[in-house]
N, C-alpha and C positions, 0 to 999 in steps of 0.2 A: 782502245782503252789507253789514259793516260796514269801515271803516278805521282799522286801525292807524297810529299814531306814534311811532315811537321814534327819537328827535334826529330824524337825516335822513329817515330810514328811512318812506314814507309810502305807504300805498298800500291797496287793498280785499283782505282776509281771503277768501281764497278757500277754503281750510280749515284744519281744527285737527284734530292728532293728538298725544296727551297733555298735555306742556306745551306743546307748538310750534304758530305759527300757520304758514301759509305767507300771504307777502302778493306782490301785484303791484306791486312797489317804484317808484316813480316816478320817484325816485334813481338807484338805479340801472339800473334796464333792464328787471329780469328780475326773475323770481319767487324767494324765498328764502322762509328762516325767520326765524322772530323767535320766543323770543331765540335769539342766536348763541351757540352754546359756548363756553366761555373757550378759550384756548390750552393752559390746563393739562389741561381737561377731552377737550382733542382727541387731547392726545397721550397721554392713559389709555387712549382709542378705540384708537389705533394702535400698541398697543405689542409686546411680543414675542409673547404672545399671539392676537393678530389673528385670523390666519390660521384658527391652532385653535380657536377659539371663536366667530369668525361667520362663516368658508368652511371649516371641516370637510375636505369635498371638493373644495376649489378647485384644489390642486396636482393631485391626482387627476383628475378629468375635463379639468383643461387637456392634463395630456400623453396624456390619450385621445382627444384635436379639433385635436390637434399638426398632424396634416396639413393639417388646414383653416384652420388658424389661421397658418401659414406660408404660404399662397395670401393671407390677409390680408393678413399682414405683405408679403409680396414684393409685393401691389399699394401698399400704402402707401409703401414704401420707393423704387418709380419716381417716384413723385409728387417724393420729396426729390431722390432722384436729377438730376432735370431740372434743379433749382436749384442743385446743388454744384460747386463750384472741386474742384481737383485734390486739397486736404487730404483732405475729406468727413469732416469729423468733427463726432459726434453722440452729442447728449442724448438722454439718455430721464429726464423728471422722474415720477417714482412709473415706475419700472421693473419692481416684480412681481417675479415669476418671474425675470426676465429673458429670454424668450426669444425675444422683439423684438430686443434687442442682440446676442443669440445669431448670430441669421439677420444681423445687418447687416453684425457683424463678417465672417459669412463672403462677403459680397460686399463684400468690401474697405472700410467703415468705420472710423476710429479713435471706440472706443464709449465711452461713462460713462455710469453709470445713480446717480441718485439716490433713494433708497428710504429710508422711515423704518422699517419691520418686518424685524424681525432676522434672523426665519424667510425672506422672500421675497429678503432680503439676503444671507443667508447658500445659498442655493438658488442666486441666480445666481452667485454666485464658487462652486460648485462647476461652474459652466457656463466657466470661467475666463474669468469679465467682470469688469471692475474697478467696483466700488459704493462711494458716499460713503450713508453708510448713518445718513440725517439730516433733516432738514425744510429744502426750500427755503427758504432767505432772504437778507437783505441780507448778512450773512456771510459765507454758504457762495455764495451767487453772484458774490461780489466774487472769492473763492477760485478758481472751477471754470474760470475765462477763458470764452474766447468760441469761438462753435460757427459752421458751417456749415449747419446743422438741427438743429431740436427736435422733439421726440416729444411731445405729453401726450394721452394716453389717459387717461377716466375718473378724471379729478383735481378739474377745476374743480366737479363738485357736490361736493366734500368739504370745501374749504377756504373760513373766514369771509370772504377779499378775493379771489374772482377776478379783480378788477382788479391791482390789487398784485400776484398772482402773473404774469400778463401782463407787467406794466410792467418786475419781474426776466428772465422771459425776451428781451422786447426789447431789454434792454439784454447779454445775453449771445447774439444772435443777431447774425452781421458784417451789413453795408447787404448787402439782396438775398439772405442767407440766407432760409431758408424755415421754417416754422413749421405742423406737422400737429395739430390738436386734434378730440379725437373726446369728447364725454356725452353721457350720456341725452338724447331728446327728449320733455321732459314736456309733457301739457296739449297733447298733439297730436292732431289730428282724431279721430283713432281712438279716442283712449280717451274724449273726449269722446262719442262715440257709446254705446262701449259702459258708460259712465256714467249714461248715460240709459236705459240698457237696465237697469239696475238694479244693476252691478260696483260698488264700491266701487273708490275710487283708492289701487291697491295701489301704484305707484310713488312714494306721498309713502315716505320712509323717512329722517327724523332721528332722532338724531343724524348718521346716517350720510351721506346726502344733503341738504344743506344750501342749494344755487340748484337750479331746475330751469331748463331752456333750451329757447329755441325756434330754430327757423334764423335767422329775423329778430335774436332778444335777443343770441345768441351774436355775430352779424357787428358786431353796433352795439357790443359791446362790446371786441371788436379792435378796429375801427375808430377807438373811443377811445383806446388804447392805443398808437397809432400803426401799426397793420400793414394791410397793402392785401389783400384776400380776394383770391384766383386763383381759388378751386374751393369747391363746396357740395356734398355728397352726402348722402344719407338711408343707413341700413344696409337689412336685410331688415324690412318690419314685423311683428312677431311676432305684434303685437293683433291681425290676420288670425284666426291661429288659435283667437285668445277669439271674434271674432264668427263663426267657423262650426264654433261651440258645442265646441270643446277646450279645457277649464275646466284650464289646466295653473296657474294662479296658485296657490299653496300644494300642490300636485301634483308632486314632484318626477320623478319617474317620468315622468310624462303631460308635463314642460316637457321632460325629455332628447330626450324622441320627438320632440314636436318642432322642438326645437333641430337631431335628425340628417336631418331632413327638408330646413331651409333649409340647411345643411352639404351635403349631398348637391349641391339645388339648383345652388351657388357653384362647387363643386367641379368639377360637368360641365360649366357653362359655361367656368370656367375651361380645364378641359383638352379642351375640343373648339373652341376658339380663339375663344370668343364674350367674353371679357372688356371687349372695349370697349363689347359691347350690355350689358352688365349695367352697366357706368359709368355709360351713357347713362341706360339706366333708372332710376340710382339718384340720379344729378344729376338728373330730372324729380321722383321723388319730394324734397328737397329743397324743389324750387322749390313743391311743396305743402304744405309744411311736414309731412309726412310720414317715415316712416322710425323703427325703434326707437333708433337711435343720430344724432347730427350729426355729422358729419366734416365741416371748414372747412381748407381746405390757403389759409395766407398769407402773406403775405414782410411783413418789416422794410421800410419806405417812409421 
């Protein structure tokens, strides 16, 4: 292993995929790339095109996992629930589709979604959600006032300052508001097994993925931030099914299956009233730094 320096940025080169390193930043926390994309370069990534050119099928298979995907949402949305005043009104920063806001609206939420892609922008105002259809920043967050809860899903690997993007949510989050964030968990047991097993680490992906996070890097950097953690949860781990040999990585066929298998999973538990044992089970995974997703429910302190 060697280390990288750039300005702050210091830490051991744990890999390289084309021009990108990933290093273990000492600076900040957590694992990134080096170099980082410019801003103009990011919002090339993310522009009207998006959708059609690197998720194809992303509108399609979401509202074919609708039902399972709204058992998510409605568990996420108790989490917020617990913590809101009588307003409840709620961000979703990179809101997609919109169909997180969709379901909140209909449990009495006042919603906004902020979205830079035109197509997933224009998708949910035919959901009749109201979208600022733009990049988070000191701007547009001076603009959008202040919320009772925030949403971010699958944001902070994309963006060069997850801190600074934090640091705007805090400040548009009232004292004792609550804060939901969910990314990937890279560099987690699992794959580090099946790495040694001979996989290659298909989760590095820049441009596109830019920090990777572990439960530990993720808490230490709200914590910087100023927000007090409540809650830690892993999702389902999927590398499961690489190690008992279902090669679904580049397979998309063979990843659907089983993707409906953990869906299935979620769903029964859900609706045969075991939802708290799956919590339980998913906050243990967590506490091993396990799980394919991190989910950190925090509040403004």
């Amino acid at each position: 292993m060697t280390n990288t320096e750039t300005g702050a940025h210091v830490g051991p080169v744990l890999d390289r995929k084309g021009d990108f390193e990933v290093i273990d930043c000492e600076a900040c926390g957590y694992k990134h790339v080096l170099p980082m994309p410019t801003e103009a370069e990011l919002g090339a990534l993310y522009d009207e095109d998006y959708y059609a050119n690197e998720k194809p099928l992303y509108l399609e298979q979401y509202r074919q996992d609708l039902a399972w995907w709204n058992v998510v949402y409605a568990e996420r949305l108790e989490l917020l629930e617990d913590g809101a005043n009588d307003a409840r009104r709620l961000l979703d920063i990179g809101s997609g589709p919109g169909f997180f806001l969709a379901l909140a609206k209909q449990r009495g939420w006042e919603t906004l979604g902020i979205e830079p892609s035109a197509q997933a922008a224009a998708h949910s105002r035919e959901l009749g959600l109201e979208i600022v259809e733009e990049f988070l920043d000191e701007a547009s967050s001076a603009r959008l006032g202040t919320f009772d809860a925030i949403h971010l899903c699958n944001v902070l690997e994309h963006v060069p300052n997850p801190a600074q993007l934090l640091a705007l949510a805090g400040r548009m989050l009232r004292p004792g508001g609550r804060l939901l964030v969910v990314v990937p968990n890279d560099y987690n047991p699992l794959q580090d097994a099946l790495r040694k097993s001979g996989h290659a680490p298909w989760w590095i992906a820049p441009p596109h993925h830019l920090n990777y996070f572990d439960p530990p890097s993720l808490r230490r950097v709200l914590e910087r931030e100023g927000f007090g953690v409540l809650a830690s949860e892993g999702t389902f781990p999927m590398e499961l099914f690489l190690l008992m040999g279902d090669e679904y990585v580049g397979n998309d066929e063979l990843g659907r299956a089983c993707h409906a298998k953990r869906m299935r999973l979620e769903e029964t538990l859900a609706s045969t009233g075991a939802g708290d044992l799956k919590r339980a089970l998913y906050r243990a995974l967590a506490d091993l730094n396990l799980g394919r997703e991190i989910q950190i429910l925090a509040t403004r302190v």
